[in-house]
C-alpha positions as CSV (number, residue, x, y, z in Angstrom):
1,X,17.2,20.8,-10.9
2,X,13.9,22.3,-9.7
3,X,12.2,22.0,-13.1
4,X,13.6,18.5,-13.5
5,X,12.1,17.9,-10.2
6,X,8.7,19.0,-11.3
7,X,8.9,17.4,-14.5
8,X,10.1,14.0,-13.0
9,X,6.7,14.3,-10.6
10,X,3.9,14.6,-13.0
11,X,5.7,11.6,-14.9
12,X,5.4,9.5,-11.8
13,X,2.3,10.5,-10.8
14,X,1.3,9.2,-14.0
15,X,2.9,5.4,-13.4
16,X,1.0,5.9,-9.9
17,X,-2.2,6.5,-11.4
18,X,-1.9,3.1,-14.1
19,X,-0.9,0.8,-11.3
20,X,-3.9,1.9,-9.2
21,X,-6.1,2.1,-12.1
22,X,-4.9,-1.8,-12.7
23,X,-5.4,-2.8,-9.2
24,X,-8.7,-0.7,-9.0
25,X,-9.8,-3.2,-12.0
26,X,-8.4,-6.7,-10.3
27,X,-11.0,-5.8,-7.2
28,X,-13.9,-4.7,-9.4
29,X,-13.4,-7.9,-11.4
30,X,-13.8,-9.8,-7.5
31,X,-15.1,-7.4,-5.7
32,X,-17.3,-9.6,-3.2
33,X,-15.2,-12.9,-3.4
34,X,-14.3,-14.1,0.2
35,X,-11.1,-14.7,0.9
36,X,-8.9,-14.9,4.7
37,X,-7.9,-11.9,5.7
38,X,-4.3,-11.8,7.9
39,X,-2.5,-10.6,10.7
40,X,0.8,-11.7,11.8
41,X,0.5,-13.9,8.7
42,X,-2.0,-16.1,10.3
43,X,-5.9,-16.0,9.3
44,X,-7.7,-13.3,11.4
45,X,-11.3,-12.1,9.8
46,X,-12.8,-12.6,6.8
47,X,-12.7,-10.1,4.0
48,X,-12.7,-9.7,0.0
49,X,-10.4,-10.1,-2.6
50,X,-11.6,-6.3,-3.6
51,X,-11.2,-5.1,-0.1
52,X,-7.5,-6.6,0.2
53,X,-6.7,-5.2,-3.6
54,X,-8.3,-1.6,-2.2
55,X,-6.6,-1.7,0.6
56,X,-3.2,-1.5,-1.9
57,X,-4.5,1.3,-3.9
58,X,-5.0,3.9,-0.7
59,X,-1.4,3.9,-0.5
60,X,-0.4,4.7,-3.6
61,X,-2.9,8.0,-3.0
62,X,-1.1,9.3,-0.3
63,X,2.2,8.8,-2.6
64,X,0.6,10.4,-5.2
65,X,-0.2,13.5,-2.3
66,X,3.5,13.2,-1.5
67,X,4.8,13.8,-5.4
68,X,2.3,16.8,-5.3
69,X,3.5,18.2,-2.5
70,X,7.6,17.2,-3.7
71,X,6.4,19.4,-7.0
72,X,5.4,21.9,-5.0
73,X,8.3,22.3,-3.1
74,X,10.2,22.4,-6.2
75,X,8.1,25.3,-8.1
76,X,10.1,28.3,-5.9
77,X,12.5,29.8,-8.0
78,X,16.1,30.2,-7.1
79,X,17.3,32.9,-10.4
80,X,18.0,36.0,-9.1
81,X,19.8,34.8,-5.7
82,X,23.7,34.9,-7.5
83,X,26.2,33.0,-5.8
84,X,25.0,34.0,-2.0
85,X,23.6,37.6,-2.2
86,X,21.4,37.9,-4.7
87,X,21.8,40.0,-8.2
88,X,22.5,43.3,-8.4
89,X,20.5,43.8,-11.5
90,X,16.7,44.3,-12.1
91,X,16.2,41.1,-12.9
92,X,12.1,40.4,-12.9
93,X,12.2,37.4,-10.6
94,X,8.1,38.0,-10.9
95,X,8.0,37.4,-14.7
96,X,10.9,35.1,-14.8
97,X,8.5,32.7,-12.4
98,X,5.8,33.0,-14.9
99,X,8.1,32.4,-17.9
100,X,9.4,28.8,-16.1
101,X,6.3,27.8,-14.5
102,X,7.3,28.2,-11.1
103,X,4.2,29.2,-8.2
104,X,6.6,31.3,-5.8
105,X,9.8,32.7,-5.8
106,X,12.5,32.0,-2.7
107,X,12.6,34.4,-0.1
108,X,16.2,34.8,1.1
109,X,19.3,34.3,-1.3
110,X,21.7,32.1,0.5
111,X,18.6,30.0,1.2
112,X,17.8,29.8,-2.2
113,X,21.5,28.2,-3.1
114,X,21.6,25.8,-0.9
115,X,18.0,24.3,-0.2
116,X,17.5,20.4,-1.2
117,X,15.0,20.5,0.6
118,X,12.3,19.7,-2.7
119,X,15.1,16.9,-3.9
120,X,15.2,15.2,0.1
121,X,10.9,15.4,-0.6
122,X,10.9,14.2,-3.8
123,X,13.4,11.2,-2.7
124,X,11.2,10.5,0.3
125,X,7.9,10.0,-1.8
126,X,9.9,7.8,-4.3
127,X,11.0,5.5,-1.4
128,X,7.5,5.4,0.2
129,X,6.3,4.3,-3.3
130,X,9.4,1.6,-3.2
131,X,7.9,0.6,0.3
132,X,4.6,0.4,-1.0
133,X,5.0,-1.6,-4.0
134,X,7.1,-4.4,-2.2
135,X,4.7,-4.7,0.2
136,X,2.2,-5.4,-2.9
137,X,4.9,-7.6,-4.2
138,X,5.6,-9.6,-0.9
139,X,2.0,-10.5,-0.5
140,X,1.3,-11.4,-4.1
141,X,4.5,-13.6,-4.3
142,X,2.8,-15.4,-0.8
143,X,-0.7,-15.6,-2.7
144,X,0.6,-17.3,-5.7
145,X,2.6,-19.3,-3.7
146,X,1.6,-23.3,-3.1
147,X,1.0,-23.2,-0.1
148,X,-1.5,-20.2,-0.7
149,X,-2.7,-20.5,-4.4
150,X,-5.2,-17.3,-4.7
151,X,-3.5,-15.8,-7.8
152,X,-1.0,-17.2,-10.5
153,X,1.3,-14.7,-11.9
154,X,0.8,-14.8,-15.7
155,X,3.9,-16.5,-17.8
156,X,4.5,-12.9,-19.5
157,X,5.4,-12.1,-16.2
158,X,7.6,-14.9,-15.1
159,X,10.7,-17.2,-15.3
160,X,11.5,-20.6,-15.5
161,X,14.4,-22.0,-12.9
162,X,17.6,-23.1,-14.4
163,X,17.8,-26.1,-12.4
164,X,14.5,-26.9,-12.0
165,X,11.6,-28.1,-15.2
166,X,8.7,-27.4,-12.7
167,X,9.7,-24.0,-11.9
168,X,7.2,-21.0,-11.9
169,X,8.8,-17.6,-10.5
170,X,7.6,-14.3,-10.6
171,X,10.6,-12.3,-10.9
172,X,9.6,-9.0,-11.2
173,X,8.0,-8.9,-7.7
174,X,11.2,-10.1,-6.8
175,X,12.8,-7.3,-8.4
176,X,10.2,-4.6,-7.0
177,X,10.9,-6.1,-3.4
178,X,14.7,-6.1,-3.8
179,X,14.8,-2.5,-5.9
180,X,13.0,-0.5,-2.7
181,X,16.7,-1.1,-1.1
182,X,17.8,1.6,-3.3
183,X,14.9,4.0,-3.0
184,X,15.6,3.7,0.7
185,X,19.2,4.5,-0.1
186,X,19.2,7.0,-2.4
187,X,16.9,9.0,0.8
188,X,19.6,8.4,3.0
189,X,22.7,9.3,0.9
190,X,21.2,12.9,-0.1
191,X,20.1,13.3,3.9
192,X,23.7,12.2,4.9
193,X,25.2,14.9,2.7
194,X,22.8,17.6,3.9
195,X,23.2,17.3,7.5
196,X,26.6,19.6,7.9
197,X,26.8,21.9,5.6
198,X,27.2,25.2,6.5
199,X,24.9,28.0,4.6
200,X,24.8,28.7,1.0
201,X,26.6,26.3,-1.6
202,X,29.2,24.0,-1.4
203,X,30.5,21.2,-3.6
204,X,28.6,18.6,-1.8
205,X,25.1,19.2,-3.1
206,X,26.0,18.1,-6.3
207,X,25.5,15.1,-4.8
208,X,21.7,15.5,-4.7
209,X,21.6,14.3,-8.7
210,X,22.6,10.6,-9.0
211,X,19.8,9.6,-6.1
212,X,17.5,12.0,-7.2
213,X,17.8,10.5,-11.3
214,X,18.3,6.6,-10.0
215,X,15.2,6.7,-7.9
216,X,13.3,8.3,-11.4
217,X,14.7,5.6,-13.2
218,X,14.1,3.1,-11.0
219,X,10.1,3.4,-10.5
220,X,9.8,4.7,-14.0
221,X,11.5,1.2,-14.3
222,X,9.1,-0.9,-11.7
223,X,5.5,0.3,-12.2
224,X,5.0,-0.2,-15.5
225,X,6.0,-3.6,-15.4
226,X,3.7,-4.1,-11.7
227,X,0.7,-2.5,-13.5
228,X,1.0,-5.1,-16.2
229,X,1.6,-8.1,-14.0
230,X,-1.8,-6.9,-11.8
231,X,-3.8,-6.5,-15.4
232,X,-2.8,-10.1,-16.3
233,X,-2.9,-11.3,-12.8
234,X,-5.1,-15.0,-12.4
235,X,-7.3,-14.8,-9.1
236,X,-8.6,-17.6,-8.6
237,X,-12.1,-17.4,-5.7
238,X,-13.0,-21.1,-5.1
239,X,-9.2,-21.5,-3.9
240,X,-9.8,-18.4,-1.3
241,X,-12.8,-19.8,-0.1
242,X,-12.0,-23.3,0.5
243,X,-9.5,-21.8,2.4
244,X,-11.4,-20.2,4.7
245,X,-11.1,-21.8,8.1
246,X,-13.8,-21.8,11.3
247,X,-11.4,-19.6,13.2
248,X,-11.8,-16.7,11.5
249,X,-15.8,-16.1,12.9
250,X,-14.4,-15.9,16.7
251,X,-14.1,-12.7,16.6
252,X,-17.9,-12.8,15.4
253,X,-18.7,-15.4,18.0
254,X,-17.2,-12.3,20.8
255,X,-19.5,-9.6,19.0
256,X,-22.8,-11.5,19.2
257,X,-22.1,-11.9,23.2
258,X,-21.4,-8.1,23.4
259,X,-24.8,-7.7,21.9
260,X,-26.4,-10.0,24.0
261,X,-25.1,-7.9,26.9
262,X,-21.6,-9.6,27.5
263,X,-18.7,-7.1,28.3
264,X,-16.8,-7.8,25.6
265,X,-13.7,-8.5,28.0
266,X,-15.5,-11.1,29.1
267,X,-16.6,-12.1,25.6
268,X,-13.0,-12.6,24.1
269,X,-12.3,-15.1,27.4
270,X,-15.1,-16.9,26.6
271,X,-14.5,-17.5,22.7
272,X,-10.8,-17.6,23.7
273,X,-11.6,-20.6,26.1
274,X,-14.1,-22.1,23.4
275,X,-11.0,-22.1,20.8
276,X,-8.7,-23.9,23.1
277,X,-11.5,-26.1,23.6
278,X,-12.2,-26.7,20.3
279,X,-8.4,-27.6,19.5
280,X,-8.5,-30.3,22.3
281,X,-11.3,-32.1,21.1
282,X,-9.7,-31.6,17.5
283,X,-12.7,-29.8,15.7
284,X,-13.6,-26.9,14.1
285,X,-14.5,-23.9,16.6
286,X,-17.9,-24.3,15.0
287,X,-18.6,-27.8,14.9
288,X,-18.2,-28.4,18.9
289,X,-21.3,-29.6,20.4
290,X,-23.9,-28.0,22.4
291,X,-23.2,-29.8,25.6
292,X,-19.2,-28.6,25.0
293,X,-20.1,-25.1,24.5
294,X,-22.6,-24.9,27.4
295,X,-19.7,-25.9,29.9
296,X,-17.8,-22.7,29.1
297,X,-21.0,-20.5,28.8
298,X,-24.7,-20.8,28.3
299,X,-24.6,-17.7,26.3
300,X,-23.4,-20.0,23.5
301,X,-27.0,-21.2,21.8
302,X,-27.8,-22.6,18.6
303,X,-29.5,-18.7,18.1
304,X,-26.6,-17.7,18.4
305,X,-24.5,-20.1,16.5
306,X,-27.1,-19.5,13.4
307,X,-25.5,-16.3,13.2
308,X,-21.9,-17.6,12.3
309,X,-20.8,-17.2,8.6
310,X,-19.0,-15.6,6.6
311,X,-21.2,-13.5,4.5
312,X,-23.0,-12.1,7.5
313,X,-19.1,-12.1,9.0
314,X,-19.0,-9.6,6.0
315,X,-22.4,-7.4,6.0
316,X,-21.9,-6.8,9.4
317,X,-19.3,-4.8,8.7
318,X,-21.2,-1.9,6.7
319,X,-19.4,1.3,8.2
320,X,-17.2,3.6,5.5
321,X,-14.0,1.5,4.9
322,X,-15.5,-2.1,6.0
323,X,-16.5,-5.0,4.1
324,X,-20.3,-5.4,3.4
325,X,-20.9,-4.8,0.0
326,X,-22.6,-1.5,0.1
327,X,-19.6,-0.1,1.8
328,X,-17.4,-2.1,-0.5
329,X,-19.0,-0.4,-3.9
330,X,-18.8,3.0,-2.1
331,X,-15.2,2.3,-1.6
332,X,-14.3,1.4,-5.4
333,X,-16.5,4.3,-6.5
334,X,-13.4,6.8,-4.1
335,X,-11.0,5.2,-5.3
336,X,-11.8,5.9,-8.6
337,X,-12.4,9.2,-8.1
338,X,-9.1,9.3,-5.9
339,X,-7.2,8.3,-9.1
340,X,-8.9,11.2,-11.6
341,X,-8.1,13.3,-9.0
């Protein structure tokens, strides 16, 4: 079980590293195009199609830390414990490790029998994967939506409706959502057996295969088919950007007060009070007028208004992991590296 364990990594880490290198690609190919970025689903700051598409791959590093680590906690060899007690031959557990390609050897005999340990590891870093990738899928499905319209899902990739002649649907982000229910599972099966067993072996840990082989199954199942979907994956700019809205500079409007002195407490009242202002006069928070603007603050000058867009939205933001395009480049050139690594 160990060695399958440890086999069964460095074939996954492999799937991780093509779906990254895919994604890695799709923001490359748009690495600067301006798009809304979200929280609470509702259009917060602007960022870039690469930054959102980055933002994807860093997950999938950590997995690929948490397979390592599942393949390390695999490589201790068990031979030589017997049943409970160990053997009472010579056996060379030293040379036996070398032969299999194990790093360590266990410690303690009963231990040894009954540790799952390395199978509860391996099943945790398939599930966060699982999580991972339907949060990839979720989003995608909402950007080729529509309502949305930023990507369309290539027809390799999709279905037509049985009802319906007009009908587009991606099923296999579908699928990659709906198959993270039995990553999750599989997790909390093996955990449930685990948690009353008394030392050394019983029957019950022969329980830890059928999660440990679906979840292999299942991801060696999903990537593949995600990594292709990204490669062939339609993004479409002009749609992002005429989606941008006003809004998305208040937080802009709030940092150009804080550098003309404003606590920024104060700031976010003040922009907050210029949005609800804007919304009752039924224009853009950008396009109210002078006079408007001046009755909630006379910090708010055309000076300062000639500072609101969206590309210096994005070059102000030029620190390690933000979206000017220096820091941007510097970003695709780690993940990159990330993946070789």
């Amino acid at each position: 079980m160990r060695i399958w364990v440890m086999q069964a990594c460095v074939e996954l880490l492999r799937e991780v590293a093509e779906l990254q290198a895919a994604l890695v690609d799709s923001a490359a190919l748009h690495l600067h195009a301006v798009m809304p970025g979200y929280t609470h689903l509702q259009q917060a700051q602007p960022v870039t199609w690469g930054h959102w598409v980055l933002g994807h791959v860093w997950p999938l590093t950590r997995d690929a830390e948490r397979l390592t680590n599942a393949r390390r906690a695999a490589g201790v060899l068990p031979l030589g414990s017997g049943a409970l007690a160990g053997s009472a031959f010579a056996v060379d557990r030293g040379a036996l490790a070398q032969a299999l390609g194990f790093a360590a050897i266990s410690a303690n005999s009963m231990d040894a029998v009954s540790d799952r340990d390395f199978v509860a590891d391996f099943l945790y870093a398939g599930a966060m994967i699982g999580v991972h990738l339907s949060r990839l899928a979720e989003q995608l499905l909402l950007f080729g939506s529509a309502e949305f319209g930023y990507v369309v899902v290539d027809d390799a990739f999709s279905t037509g409706s049985s009802l319906m002649p007009q009908k587009k649907n991606a099923d296999p982000l579908e699928l990659a959502r709906g198959k993270t229910g039995r990553l999750l599972g599989n997790l909390q099966a093996l955990l449930v057996v685990l948690k009353g067993l008394p030392s050394t072996y019983d029957k019950d840990l022969q329980e830890d295969k059928e999660p440990a082989f679906d979840t292999f199954d299942t991801l060696q199942l999903v990537m593949p088919v995600l990594a292709g979907l990204v490669r062939s994956l339609e993004v479409r700019p002009q749609v992002m950007a005429a989606r941008l809205l006003p809004g998305l500079l208040a937080t802009d409007m709030a940092d150009e007060l804080v550098r003309r002195g404003v606590p920024f407490r104060e700031a976010h009242g003040l922009v907050g009070a210029l949005v609800k202002r804007a919304e009752a006069l039924g224009v853009a928070l950008t396009d109210v007028s002078l006079d408007e603007r001046f009755k909630i603050s006379e910090h708010f000058t055309e000076q300062l208004w000639a500072t609101l867009d969206f590309e210096h939205s994005l070059q102000r933001r030029a620190q390690t992991g933000g979206t000017a395009r220096a820091a941007l480049e510097a970003q695709l050139v780690a993940a990159r590296a990330a993946i070789s690594a």
